[in-house]
N, C-alpha and C positions, 0 to 999 in steps of 0.2 A: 216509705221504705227506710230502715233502718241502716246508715252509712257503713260502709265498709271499713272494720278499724285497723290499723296497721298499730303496734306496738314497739315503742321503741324501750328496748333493755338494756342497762349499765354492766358492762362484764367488768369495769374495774380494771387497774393496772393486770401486768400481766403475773397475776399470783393468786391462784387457786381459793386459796383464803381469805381472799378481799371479795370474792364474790357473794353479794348482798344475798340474801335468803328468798325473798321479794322479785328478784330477778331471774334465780332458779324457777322458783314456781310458776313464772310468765311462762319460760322457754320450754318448762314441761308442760305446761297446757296448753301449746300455742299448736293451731293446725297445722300451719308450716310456719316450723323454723328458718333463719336465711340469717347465719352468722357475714360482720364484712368479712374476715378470715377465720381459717382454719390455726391460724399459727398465734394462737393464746392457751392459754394454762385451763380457762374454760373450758373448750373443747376435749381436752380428757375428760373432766368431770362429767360430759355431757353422756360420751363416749359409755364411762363406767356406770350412767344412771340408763344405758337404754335408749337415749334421746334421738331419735334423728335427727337431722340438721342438714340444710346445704349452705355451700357459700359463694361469697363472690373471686376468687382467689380468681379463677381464670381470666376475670376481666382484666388482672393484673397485666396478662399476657397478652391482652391483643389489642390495649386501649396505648397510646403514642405518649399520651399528657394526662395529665393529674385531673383536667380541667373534662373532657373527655371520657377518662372512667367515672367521675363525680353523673354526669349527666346518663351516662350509660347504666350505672350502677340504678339510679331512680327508675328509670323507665323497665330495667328489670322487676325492680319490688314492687312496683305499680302494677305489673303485668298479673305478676306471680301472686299478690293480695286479691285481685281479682277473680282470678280463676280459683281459689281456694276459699275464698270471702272471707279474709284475711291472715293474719299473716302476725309474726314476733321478727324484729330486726333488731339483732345482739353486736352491738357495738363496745368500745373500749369505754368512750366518754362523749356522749349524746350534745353533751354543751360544746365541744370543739369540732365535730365528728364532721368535712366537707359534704360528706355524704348526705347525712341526715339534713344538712341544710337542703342539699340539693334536692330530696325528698319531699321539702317542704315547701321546696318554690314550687314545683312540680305536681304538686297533688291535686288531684280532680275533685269536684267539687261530691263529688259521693264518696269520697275518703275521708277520714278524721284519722287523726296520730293523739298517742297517746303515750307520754315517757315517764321511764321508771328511774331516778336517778341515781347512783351508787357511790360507790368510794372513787375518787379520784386520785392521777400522779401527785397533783399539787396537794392535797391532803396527806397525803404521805410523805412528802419531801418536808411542810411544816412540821408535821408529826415528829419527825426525826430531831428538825431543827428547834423542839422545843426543850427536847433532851439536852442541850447545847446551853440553854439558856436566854433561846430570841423569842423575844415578845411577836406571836403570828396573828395577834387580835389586826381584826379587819384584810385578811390578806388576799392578793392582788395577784391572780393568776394570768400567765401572758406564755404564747407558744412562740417560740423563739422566729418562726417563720411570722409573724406577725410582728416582731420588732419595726418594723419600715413606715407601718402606718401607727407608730405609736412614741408616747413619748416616756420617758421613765420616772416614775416617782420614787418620791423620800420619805414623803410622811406614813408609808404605812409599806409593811414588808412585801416584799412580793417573789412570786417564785416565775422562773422563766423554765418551760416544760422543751421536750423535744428537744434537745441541743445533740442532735446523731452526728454531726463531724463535728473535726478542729476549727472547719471552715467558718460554721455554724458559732460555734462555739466565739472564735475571733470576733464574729459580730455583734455576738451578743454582749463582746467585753467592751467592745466602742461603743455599742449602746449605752450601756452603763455606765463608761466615765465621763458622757457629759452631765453626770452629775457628781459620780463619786471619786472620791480620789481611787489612784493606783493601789492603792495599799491598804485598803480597806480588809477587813475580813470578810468573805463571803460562805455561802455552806455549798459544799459540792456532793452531791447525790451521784454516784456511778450507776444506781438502778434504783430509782425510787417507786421502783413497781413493785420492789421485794417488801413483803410484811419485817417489821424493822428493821428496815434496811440504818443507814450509819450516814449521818451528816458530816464529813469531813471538813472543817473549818480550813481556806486558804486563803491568799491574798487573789482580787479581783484581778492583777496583771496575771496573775497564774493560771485563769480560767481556760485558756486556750493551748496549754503546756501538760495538761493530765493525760494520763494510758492512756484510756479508752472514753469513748463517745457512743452512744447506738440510742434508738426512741425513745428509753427508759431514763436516759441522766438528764437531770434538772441542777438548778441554780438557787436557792431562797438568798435572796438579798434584804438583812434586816432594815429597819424601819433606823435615817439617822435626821436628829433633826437640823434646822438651817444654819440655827446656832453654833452648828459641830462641820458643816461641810463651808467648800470655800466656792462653790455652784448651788444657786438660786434660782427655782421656778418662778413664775407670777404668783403665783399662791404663797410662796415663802415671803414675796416680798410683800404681798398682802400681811400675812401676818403680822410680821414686823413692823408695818406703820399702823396696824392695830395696838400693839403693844405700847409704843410710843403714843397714840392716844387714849391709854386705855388709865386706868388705876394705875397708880405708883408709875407710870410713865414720865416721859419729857414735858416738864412744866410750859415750856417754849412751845413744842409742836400741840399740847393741850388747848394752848391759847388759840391758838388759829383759826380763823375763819376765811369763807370763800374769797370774803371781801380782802382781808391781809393777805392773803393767798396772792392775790390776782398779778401785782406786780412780780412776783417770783418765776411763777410762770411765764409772765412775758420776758424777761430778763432769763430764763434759761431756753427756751426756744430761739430768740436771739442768739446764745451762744450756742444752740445743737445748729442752726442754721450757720454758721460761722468755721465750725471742726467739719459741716458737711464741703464748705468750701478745700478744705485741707485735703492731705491723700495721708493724714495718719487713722486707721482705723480702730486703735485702741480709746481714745481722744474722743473721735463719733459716737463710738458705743459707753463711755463716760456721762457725754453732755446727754446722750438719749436718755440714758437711765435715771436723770435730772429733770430732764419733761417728765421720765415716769414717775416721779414721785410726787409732784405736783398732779398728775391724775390719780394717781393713788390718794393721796392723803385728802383731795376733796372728793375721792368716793367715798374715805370714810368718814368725813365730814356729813357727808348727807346720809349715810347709812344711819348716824347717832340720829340724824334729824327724823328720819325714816321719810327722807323724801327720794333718794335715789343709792343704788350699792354701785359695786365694780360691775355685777354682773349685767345692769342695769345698762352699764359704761358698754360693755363689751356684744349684749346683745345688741343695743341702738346701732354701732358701727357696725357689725357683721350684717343683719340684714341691710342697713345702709349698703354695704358694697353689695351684697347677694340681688339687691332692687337694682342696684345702677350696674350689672354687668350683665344683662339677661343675654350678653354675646357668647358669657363661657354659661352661667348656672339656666339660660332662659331656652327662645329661639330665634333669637336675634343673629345677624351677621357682621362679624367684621373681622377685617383680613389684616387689616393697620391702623395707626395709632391714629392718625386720624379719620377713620372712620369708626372711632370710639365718642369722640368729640362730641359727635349730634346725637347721637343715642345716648351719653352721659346727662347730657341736659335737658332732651327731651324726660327722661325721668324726672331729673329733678324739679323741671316745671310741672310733673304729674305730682308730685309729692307734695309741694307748694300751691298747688291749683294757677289759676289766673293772676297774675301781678302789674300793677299798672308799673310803667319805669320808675316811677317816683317809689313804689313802695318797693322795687328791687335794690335799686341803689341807696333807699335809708335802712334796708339790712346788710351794706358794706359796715363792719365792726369800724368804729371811731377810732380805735385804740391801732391800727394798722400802721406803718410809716406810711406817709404824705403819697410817695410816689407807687405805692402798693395799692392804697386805699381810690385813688386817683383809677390808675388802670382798670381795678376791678369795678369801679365805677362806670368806668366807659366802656367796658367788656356788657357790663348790665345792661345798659340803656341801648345797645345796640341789641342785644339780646332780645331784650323785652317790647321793642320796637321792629323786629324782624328785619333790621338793616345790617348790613356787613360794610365794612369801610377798607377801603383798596389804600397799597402803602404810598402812589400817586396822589391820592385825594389828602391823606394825613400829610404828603410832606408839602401839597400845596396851600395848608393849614397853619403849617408848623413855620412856613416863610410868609405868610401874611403876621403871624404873630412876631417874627425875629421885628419883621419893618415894625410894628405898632409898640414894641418895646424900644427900639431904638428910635424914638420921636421923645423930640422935646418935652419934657414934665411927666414924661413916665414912669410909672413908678410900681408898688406891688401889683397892685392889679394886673398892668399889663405882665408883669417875668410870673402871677400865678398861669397866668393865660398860656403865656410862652410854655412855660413848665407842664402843664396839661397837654400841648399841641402835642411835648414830645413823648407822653405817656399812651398817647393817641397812635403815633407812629409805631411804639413800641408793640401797641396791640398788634397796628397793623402785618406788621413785620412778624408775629408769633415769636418777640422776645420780651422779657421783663427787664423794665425799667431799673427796678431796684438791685437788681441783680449788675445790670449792665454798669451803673454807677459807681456800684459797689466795687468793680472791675477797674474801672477809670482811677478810684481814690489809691487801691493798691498799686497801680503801676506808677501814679505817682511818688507814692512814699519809696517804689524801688529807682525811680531815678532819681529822688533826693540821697537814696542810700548810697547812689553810682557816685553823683555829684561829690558827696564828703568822704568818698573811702578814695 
């Protein structure tokens, strides 16, 4: 039996004249028409061709939430396709349309959809904004009520649709200046549903200061590049240490490899781990952006080698965490942070397979400080060994070792001995050694500071 087709039709901004030819001819052949509203420029046209039509307008009225008529609204055209064995549904713009989505999670397996695409706001508010002189190649359409789950780009223009309040509009401008400056020019569309409507050029602090706001006014924000702003994406700063190894680039950073790399990295992780001791947060985010260059510049190291890119960097770690939190992305439970603990490493023992102690603790990296590489050694071996160590048992360890360093002709051996007891303890206790020491050296340097001041 041949599926029941439901038709989805592009009615275009709300301007008579934007409606596709393509999309007439559906709604005029359609057995039942089912506009979402009555209140489009469409609906005359249909009105003066003959056409019947009904709509959903009433749902308007008796659904509480947006969420609600979306679900309401499907189980209607479902119904209604049905009983007529099929059906045209005339919408504004089929690609943003809640409805249509909901239509389509919702559809029974003896239904198929079928969409007719048309002129859209953002093609029109580009349209405007080419008259202007802004480059809209590749451009980036985004509905202002979508700002939340998104993030804003630079490299290619983009238009932010729907902005009906000031409210709206406010957010859409904090949107936008975690990249761009205040004073950018932007193009302000008051109806970008009118057939040439007028791009009005203003500054981006002013986006929330205009007349009027309603469904129709849009934002096109041209395309600036990294070079020109003083806010940087990942992608920007990808660039830029491309360029830097690229042709005519920095002779110094051309030169480099993983190998020459390696101390840089250690020596700025050292200092992001050092400004994270501090409470200045300009400082943190300084030293981080210095680990990040060191991950960046050996992705593109291996990108030239074609042995591994950024994105190579970035999917390895997201499924990394997506594998090891199956508490929030899986169906695992945990309520606190230590009950994160055993589920963390039970993965990671799934990802590793079997590991004797010996081959868990010779994947402790060498390159570690002494008293890091130390603990996570004995964190290993009890690990891999299924033992837990109580911080009674470590400090009855840690005072046989004080006495066997404190005996006549002792010497390294016994203070490495000693020095492990107390990284042992450290475990026990759920504190880091190096951290803790690191603690000790500061407060001395502040009572030598006491002493001389």
């Amino acid at each position: 039996m041949e599926p029941i087709m439901i038709t989805i039709a592009a009615l275009g901004p709300d301007d008579a004249g934007l409606l596709t030819l393509g999309a007439l001819n559906a709604m005029k052949r359609a057995k039942t028409l089912v506009l979402r509203t009555a209140r489009h420029a469409a609906a005359d046209v249909l009105r003066e061709s003959g056409v019947e039509f009904e709509t959903l307008d009433a749902l308007y009225e008796e659904c509480e939430d947006f969420d609600e008529l979306c679900e309401l609204a499907a189980e209607q055209l479902i119904r209604t396709a049905r009983e007529s064995g099929g059906l045209c549904y005339a919408v504004s713009e089929p690609v943003s349309d809640a409805t249509v989505r909901a239509l389509m999670a919702a559809l029974p397996q003896d239904m198929r959809l079928r969409v007719l695409g048309g002129v859209t706001l953002a093609q029109g508010a580009a349209c405007a904004a080419i008259a202007c002189g802004v480059n809209t190649e590749n451009l980036r359409t985004v509905t202002a009520l979508s700002i939340d789950s998104l993030r804003p780009e630079a490299n290619t223009a983009q238009v932010i649709t729907e902005i009906d309040t000031r409210y709206i509009a406010s957010d859409v401008k904090l949107w936008l200046t975690d990249l761009f400056e205040d004073e950018m020019t932007v193009y302000f569309l008051e109806n970008a549903a009118q057939s040439g409507c007028e791009a009005r050029p203003i500054q981006l602090c002013d986006l929330d200061r205009q007349p009027h706001y309603d469904h129709r006014t849009a934002v096109l924000v041209p395309a600036v590049s990294v070079y020109e702003r003083s806010r940087a994406t990942f992608e920007d700063f990808v660039q830029v240490i491309s360029r830097l190894r690229g042709p005519g680039g920095c002779p110094w950073d051309r030169a480099q490899t993983h190998h020459t790399l390696r101390q840089y990295m250690i020596e700025e992780a050292c200092e992001a781990a050092e400004a994270m001791d501090g409470d200045d947060p300009a400082k943190i985010a300084d030293e981080l952006g210095d680990v990040l260059l060191q991950v960046v510049l050996n992705s593109c190291i291996g990108a030239e080698h074609r042995d591994f890119t950024d994105r190579d960097v970035t999917s390895m770690a997201a499924h990394k965490m997506i594998a090891r939190h199956q508490h929030v992305f899986g169906r695992e439970k945990a309520k606190t942070a230590n009950d994160v603990v055993p589920l963390w490493e039970q993965m990671k023992k799934k990802e590793r397979g079997e590991q004797t102690a010996l081959e868990r603790v010779l994947d402790v990296p060498v390159s570690l400080p002494a008293l890091m590489r130390a603990q996570k050694s004995i964190r290993r071996e009890l690990g891999a060994k299924g033992q837990t160590l109580s911080a009674a048992m470590a400090l009855d360890a840690l005072n046989a070792a004080v006495r066997a360093a404190g005996e006549n002709g002792a010497g390294e051996t016994a203070l490495g001995a000693l020095l492990e007891s107390c990284c042992a303890l450290a475990h026990a206790m759920d504190l880091d050694a190096e951290t803790a020491l690191r603690a000790a050296t500061g407060r001395q340097i502040e009572r030598l500071r006491t002493e001389n001041s």
